[in-house]
N, C-alpha and C positions, 0 to 999 in steps of 0.2 A: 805778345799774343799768347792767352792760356792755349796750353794743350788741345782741349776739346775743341775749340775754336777753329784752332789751327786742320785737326781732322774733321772739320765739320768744310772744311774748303777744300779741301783736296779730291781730286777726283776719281772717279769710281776705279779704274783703271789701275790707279796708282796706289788705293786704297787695297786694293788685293796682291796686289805686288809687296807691300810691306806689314801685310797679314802673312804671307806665306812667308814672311823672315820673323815671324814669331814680335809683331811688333802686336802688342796685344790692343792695344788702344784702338789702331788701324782696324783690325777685325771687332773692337764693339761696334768702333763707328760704321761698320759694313753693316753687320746684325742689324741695327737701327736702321737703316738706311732700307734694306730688305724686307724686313717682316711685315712692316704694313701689303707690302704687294703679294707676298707668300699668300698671306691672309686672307688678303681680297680675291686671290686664285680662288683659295680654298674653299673659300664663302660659295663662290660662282660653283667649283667640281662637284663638291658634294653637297648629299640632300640631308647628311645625320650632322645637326650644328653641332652638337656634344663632340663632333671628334675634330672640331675646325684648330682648337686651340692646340689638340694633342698633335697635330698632324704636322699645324705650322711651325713647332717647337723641335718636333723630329726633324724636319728640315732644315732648319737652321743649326740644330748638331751637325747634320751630314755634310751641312757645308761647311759649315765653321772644321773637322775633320779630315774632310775631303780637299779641302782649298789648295795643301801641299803638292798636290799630285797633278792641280791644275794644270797644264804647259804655257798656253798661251791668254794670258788675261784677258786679252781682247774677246775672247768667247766666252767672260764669267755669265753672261745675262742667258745665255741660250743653255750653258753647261747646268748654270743652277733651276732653270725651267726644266732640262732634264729630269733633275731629282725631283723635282715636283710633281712630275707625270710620272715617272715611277712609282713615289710614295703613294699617289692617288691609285694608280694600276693595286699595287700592293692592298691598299686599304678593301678596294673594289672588291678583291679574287678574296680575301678573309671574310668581307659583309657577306658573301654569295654562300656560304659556308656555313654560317652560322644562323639560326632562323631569326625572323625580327621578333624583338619580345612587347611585348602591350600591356600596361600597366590596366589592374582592374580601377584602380583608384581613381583613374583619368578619365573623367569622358570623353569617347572617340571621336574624333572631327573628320571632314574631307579633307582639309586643307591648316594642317596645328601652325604653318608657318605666320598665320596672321595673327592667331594671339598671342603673339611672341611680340610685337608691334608695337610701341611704346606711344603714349598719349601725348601727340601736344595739341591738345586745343587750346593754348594759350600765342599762339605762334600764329601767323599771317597765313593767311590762304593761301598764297601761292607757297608757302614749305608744304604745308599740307597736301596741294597737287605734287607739288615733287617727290615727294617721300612716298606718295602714291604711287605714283609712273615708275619709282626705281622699283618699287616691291610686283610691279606687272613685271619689269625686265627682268629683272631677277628671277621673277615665276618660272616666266620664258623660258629664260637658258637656261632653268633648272629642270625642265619639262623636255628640253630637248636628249635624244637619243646623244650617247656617252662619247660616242666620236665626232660631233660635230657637236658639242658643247665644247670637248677638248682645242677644238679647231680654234674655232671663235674666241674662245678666252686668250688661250695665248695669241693671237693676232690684234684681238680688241681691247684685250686690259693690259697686257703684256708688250703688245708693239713688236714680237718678233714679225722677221720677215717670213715666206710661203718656204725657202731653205731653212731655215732653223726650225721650222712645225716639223715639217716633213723630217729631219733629222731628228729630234726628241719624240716622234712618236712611231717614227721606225716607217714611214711611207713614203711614199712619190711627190715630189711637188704637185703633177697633177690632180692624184687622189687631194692632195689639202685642200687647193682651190676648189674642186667641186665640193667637198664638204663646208666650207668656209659660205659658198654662195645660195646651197642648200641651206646650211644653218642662219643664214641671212633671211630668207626667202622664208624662211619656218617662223623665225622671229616679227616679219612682217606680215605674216598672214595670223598670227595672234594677237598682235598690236594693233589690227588695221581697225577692231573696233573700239579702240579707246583712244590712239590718236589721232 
């Protein structure tokens, strides 16, 4: 069995166990294994796409880094969503900071997120509804207020449990779940007229 193979079966678990003995191969196959989801966080947190690619790259240093210090592997998924709601915190208090700039050369839009939106009209209807309905949800939970978009991604794209929200974002199990059911409730009173 080649190499990559061989780390392309091993599990997550065990994969950061022999990343943190400086088995370097182990920690590509992490990286890889990772940054799709980094990304798709990052896509849902933020609303500037220019900083999606920079953001997701810095986190995956921080873990690729940080991986040493780890203690228990079993908590890589929750530890490295830490860094991710950090990074994002971080990104947030800098944007606040600095004013947004507007190019004269652009014309202004409501919404630039849809000219960004690639053509297929050569694709079947139903991609076309799909690609549709994801760009409504995506509006969504990019429309929604910063802590209950934070909720919901990591519960709904992420899969942690209402204990690991609540620990990465520094609150209450309770507070989660009302922002978790708010930000649900937000989602469907936006969506209620298109689906």
């Amino acid at each position: 069995m080649s190499g990559k193979l061989f780390y392309k079966k091993i599990p997550l678990e065990e994969l950061v166990i022999l990343s943190q003995k400086s088995d370097y191969r182990a920690l590509e196959e992490l990286i890889k294994r990772e940054q799709k989801n980094i990304f798709a966080t990052f896509t849902y947190l933020s609303k500037k796409r220019e900083n999606i690619a920079d953001l997701t790259q810095e986190a995956l240093m921080r873990m690729a880094r940080g991986l040493i210090n780890l203690r228990n592997p079993k908590t890589f998924k929750s530890w490295l969503n830490q860094i991710v709601t950090n990074l994002f915190y971080d990104e947030l208090r800098k944007s606040t900071r600095k004013p947004q700039l507007v190019s004269i050369d652009t014309e202004p839009s409501e919404n630039s997120f849809h000219t960004q939106i690639p053509d297929y009209r050569h694709k079947p209807a139903e991609k076309a509804m799909s690609l549709e309905l994801d760009t409504m949800i995506k509006n969504e939970i990019k429309s929604l207020p910063e802590h209950f978009r934070i909720a919901i991604i990591l519960r709904e794209l992420q899969g942690l449990s209402y204990e690991e929200i609540a620990e990465a974002t520094h609150t209450t199990i309770g507070t989660v779940k009302s922002r978790i059911a708010r930000a649900r409730g937000k989602l469907q009173d936006g969506l209620k007229n298109y689906i």
